[in-house]
C-alpha positions in Angstrom: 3.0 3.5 40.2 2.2 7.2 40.6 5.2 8.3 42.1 7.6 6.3 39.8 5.5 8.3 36.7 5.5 11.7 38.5 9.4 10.9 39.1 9.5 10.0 35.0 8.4 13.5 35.0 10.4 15.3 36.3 13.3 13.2 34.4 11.9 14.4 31.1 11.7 18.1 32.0 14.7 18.0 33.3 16.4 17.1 29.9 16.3 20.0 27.2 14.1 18.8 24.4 13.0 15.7 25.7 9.4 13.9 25.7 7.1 14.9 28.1 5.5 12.1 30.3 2.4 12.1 31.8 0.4 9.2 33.3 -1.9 7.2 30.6 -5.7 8.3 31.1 -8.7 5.9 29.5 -10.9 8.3 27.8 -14.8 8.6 30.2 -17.8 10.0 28.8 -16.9 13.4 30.2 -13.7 15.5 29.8 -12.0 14.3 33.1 -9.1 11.8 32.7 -9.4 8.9 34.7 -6.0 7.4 35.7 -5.2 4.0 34.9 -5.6 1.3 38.1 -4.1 -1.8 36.4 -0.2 -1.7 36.1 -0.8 -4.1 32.8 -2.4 -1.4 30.8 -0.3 1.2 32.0 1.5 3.0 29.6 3.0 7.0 29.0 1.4 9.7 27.5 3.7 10.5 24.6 4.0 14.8 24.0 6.0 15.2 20.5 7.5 18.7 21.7 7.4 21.7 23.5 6.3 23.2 20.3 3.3 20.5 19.5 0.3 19.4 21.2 -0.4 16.5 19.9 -0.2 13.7 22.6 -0.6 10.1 22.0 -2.3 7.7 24.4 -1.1 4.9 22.7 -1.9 0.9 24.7 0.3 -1.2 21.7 4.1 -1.3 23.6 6.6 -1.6 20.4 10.3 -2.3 20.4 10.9 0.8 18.3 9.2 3.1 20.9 9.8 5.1 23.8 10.9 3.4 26.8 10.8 5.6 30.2 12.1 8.5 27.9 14.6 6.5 26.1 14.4 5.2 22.8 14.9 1.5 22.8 16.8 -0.2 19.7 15.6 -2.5 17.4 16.7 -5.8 18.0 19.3 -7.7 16.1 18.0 -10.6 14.0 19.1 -14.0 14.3 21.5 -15.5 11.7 20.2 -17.2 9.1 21.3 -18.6 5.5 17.5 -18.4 4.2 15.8 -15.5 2.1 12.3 -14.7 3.8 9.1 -13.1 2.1 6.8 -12.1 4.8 2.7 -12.1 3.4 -0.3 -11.4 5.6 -1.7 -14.1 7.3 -5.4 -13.0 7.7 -8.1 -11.3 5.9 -8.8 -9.5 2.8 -5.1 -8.5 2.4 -4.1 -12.5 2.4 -6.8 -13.7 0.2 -5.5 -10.2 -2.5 -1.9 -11.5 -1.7 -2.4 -14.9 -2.6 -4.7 -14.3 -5.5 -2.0 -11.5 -7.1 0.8 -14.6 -6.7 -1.7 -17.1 -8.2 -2.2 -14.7 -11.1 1.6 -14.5 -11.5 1.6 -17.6 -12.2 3.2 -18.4 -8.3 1.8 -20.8 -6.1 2.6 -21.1 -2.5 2.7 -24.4 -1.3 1.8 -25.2 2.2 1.4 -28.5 3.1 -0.4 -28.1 6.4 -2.8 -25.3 7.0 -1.5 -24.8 10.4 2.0 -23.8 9.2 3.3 -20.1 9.0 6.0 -21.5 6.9 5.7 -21.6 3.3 7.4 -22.1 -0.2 6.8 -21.0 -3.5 8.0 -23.8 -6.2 8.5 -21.5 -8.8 11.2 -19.6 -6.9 13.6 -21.5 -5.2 15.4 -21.0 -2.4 12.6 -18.5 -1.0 10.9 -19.0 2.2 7.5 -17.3 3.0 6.0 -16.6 5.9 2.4 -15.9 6.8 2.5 -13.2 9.8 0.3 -10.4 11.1 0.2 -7.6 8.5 1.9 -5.7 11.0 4.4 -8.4 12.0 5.6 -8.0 8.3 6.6 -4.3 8.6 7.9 -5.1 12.4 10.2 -8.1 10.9 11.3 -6.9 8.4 13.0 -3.7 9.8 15.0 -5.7 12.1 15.9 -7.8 9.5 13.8 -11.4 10.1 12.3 -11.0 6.7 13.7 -9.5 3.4 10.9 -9.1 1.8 7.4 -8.1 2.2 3.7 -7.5 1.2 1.4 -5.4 3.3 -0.7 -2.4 2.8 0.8 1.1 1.9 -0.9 2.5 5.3 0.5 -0.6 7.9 4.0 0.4 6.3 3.9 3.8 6.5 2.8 3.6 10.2 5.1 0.9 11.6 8.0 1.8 9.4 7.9 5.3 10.2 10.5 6.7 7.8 12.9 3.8 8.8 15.4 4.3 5.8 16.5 0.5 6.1 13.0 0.0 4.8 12.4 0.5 1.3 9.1 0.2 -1.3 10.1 -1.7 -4.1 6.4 -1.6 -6.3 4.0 1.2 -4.8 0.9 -0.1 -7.0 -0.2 -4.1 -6.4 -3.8 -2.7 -7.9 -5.3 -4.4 -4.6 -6.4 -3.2 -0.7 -7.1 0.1 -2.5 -8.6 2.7 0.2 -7.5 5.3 2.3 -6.9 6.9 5.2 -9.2 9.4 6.3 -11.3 11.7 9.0 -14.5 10.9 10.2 -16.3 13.7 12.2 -20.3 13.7 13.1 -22.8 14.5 10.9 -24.7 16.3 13.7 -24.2 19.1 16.5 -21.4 21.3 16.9 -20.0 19.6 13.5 -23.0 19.6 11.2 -21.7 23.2 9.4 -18.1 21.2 9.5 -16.9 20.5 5.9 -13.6 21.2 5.6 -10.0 20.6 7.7 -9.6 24.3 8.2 -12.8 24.6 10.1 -12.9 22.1 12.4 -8.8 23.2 13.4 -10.4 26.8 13.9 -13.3 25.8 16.0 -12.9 27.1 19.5 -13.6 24.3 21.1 -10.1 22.4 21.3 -7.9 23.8 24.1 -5.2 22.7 26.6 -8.1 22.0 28.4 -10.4 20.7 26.1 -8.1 18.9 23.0 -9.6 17.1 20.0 -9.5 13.6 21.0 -8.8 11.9 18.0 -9.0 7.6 18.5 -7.2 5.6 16.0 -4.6 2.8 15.3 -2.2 5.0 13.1 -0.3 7.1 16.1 2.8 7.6 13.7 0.9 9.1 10.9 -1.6 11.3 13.2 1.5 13.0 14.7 2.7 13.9 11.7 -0.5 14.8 10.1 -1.6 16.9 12.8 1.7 18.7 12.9 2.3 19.4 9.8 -1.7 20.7 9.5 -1.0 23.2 12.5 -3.5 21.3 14.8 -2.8 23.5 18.4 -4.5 21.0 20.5 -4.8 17.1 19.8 -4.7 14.2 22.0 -4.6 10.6 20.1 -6.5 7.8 21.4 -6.2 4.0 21.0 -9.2 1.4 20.2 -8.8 -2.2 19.3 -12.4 -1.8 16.9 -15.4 0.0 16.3 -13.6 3.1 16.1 -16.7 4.6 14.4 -18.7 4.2 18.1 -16.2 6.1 19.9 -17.7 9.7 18.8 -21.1 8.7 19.4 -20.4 6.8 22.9 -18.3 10.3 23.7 -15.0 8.6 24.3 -13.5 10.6 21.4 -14.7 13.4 19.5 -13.5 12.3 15.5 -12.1 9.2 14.0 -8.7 8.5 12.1 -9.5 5.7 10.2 -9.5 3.1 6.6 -12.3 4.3 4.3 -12.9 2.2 1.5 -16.6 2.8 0.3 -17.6 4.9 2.8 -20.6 3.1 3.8 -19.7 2.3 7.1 -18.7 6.0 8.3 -22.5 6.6 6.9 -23.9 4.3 8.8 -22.7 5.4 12.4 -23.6 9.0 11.5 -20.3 10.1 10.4 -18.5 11.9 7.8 -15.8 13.1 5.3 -14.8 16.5 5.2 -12.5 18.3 2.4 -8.9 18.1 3.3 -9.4 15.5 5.6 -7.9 12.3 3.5 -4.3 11.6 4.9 -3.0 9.0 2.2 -4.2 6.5 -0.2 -3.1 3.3 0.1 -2.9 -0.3 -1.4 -1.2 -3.3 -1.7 3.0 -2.7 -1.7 6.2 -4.6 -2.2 8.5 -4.0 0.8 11.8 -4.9 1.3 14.9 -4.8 3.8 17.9 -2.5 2.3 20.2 -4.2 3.8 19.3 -7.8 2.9 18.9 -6.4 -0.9 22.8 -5.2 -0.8 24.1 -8.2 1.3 22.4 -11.2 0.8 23.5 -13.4 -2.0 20.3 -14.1 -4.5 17.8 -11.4 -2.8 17.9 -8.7 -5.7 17.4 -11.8 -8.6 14.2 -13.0 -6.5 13.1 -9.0 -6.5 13.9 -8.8 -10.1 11.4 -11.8 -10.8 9.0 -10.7 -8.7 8.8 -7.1 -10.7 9.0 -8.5 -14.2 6.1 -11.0 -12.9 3.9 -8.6 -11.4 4.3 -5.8 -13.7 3.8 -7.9 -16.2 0.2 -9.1 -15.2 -0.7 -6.2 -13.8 0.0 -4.3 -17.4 -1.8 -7.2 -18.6 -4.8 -6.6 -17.2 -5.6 -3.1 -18.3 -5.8 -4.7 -21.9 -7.5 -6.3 -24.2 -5.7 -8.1 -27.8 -7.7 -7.2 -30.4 -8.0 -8.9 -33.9 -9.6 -7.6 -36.8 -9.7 -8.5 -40.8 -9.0 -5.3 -42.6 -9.0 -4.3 -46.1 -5.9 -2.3 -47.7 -3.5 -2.3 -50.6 -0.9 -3.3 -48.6 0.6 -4.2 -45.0 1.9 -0.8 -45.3 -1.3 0.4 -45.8 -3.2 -1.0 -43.5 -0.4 0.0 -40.3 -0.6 3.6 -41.6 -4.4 3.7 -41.8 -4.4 2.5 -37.9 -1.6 4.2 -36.4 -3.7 7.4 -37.8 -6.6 6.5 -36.0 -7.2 7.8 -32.5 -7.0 4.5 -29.9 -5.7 1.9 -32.9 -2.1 1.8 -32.2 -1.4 -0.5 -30.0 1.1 -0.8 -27.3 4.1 -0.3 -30.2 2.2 -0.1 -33.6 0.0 -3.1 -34.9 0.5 -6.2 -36.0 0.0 -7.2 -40.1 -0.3 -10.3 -41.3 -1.6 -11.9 -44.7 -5.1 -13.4 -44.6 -4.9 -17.0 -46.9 -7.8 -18.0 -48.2 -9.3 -21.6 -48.2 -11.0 -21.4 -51.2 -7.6 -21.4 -53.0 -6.3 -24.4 -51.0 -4.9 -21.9 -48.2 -1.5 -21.9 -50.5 -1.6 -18.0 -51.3 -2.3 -14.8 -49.7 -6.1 -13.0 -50.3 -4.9 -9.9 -52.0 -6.4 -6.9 -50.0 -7.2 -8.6 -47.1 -5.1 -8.5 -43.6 -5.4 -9.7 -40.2 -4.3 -6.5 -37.9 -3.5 -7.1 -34.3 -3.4 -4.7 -31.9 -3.6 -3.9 -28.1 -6.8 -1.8 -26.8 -7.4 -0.7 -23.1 -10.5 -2.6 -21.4 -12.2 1.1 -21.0 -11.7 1.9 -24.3 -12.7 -1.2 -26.3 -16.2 -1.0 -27.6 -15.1 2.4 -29.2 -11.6 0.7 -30.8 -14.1 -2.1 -32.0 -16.2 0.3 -33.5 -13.4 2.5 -35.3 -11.7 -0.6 -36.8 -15.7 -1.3 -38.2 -15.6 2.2 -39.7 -12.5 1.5 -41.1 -13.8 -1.7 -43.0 -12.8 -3.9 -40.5 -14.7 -7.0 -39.8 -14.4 -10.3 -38.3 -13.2 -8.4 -34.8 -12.2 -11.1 -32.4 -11.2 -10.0 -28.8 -9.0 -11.6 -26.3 -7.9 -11.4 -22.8 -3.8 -11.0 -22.2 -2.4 -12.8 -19.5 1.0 -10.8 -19.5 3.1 -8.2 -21.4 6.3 -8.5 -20.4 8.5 -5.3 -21.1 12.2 -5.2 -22.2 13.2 -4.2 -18.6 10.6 -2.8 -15.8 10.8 0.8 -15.1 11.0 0.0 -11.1 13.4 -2.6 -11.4 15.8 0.4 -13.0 14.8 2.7 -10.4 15.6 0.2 -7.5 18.9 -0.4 -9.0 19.8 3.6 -9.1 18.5 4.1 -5.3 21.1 1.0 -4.6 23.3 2.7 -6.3 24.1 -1.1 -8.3 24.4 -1.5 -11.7 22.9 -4.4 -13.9 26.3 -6.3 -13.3 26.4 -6.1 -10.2 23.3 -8.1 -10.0 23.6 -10.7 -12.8 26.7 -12.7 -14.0 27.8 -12.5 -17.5 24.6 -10.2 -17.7 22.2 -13.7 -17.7 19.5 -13.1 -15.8 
């Protein structure tokens, strides 16, 4: 095995600009690298460029990688006649998934728990298929699903700038976190609070490199580059990443964050600079399905009026209040002057009848005014319209606000380079 990797080698620095191969090492508690003895685990040490130190140790084999110094295609995908949505199969991304669909008023129906195979009622003609978060992104850029949910970090990994694979809503509102360092709290690193000063420590040479362990290789390389790191080498971990610096199998971590709690807990910490990306729930999908497969881009279209439409829901509150005023006229002019009373458009005025006259004629001087508030800012709308004279304040939750045409849908169309037209017959959608 040694000779076949020193003769992979020589290969690589033989071709001008190629990868530079070394054997795979398993990080020990000391500095040394220990060469792999099983020929299962054994993989290349990956060496982005002359120019670059920053190695990757990386133990997950993937189609899309580096094979003996040759890049490997991505597989063709088996003919189909089927449209595919791929969701997560496990964890808190399913459970978000399935509870952003359910609140879209879309349910997936599975008949047997067991299945990976799905269908959503509601949408017709759509399959769904529960896979590894991962197995989404890896799927869908060979073109075995169309479309996809998965977190903005698992893309960005596995997709790795693929420009087959597009983002088609950036914001779900679930998964939020990010991706972040996590360096000791103590030694060497306690006076370490900032990117700039842990890449000038003195420490990290050819010799000695930062070992950084994570399960984001892609997005390290890149980060490290672009931050001028000299000296790097990436390690791989199936868990407990947050032991590895404390165990002395790696010196910082490249990991989620969400609360921070758990970083705190193993000693560990943020420093400034050191947040990669944010990252939540996305809408992915295959380019080339969208332009050739009859139906796709009508399924996408639904999908973005139905989630936009809840999720603009859900920052708002409908707010009902009887207001005194000489007129309709009035009464709009008095809100639409007051800070946080205009609604989404304007408000809503409407004659209040009055029982007491048998309900047949208006109350002169009294309106019902509806408008729209933001959740954060209710309690002070409620409290204006009071101030105003308005009383009687009921308050309602919105289940969705549909808008005349969603601002992503447009912008999907434009980086298709389709027109409305092309999408829908006769303009019916």
């Amino acid at each position: 095995m040694l000779r076949e990797m020193q003769k992979a080698n020589s290969v690589a620095r033989a071709t001008p600009g190629a990868c530079t191969i070394a054997p795979s090492i398993l990080p020990t508690s000391g500095r040394a690298p220990k060469l792999l003895q099983s020929v299962a685990h054994a993989q290349p040490l990956f060496v982005s460029s002359p120019r670059s130190s920053v190695t990757a140790n990386s133990l997950t084999k993937r189609a899309e990688e580096l094979d003996n110094g040759v890049v490997v295609k991505l597989p063709k995908s088996a003919p189909r006649n089927t449209l595919r949505m791929g969701l997560p199969s496990k964890g808190r991304m399913a459970e978000d998934t399935m509870t952003l669909l359910k609140d879209s008023a879309l349910s997936v129906y599975k008949p047997n728990p067991r299945q990976y195979v799905a269908k959503i009622p509601q949408i017709p003609g759509l399959e769904v298929w529960f896979q590894r978060a991962s197995d989404v992104v890896r799927k869908l850029r060979t073109g075995d699903l169309d479309l996809g949910i998965v977190g903005y970090d698992m893309f960005s990994e596995l997709a790795d700038n693929d420009p087959n694979t597009i983002i088609v809503h950036e914001a779900l509102d679930f998964g939020q976190c990010k991706l972040a360092l996590g360096i000791p709290m103590t030694g060497k690193y306690a006076s370490i609070e900032t990117l700039e000063q842990l890449k000038a420590m003195p420490d990290w040479t050819p010799e000695t490199p930062l070992r950084v362990v994570t399960g984001y290789h892609n997005i390290a390389k890149r980060y490290f580059a672009e931050k001028g790191f000299k000296n790097v080498v990436l390690l791989s971990a199936d868990g407990a990443l947050e032991a590895a610096p404390a165990m002395g199998s790696a010196d910082i971590i490249l990991d989620l964050v969400s609360t921070g709690v758990t970083l705190r807990e193993n000693n560990l910490k943020e420093i400034q600079g050191g947040t990669i990306m944010e990252s939540q729930g996305i809408l992915v999908a295959n380019k080339k399905s969208l332009l050739e497969r009859p139906g796709l881009m009508q399924i996408v279209h639904e999908l973005i009026e139905r989630f936009d439409a809840h999720l603009k829901a859900e920052e708002f509150y409908s707010v009902i209040a009887n207001m005194r005023g000489e007129s309709p006229e009035a009464v709009a002019t008095m809100l639409i002057n007051a800070p946080g009373l205009q609604g989404l458009q304007g408000p809503t005025i409407a004659s209040v009848y009055n029982m007491e006259n048998g309900g047949s004629a208006a109350q002169h001087g009294f309106y019902a005014a509806t408008i729209c508030v933001r959740k954060k800012q209710l309690y002070t709308a409620v409290k204006s319209l009071q101030r105003l004279g308005g009383s009687g304040v009921l308050v309602q939750p919105m289940t969705y606000i549909f808008d005349e045409e969603p601002r992503r849908w447009k912008e999907l169309l434009a980086r298709l380079g389709l027109e409305e037209k092309d999408v829908f017959l006769n303009g019916q959608h």
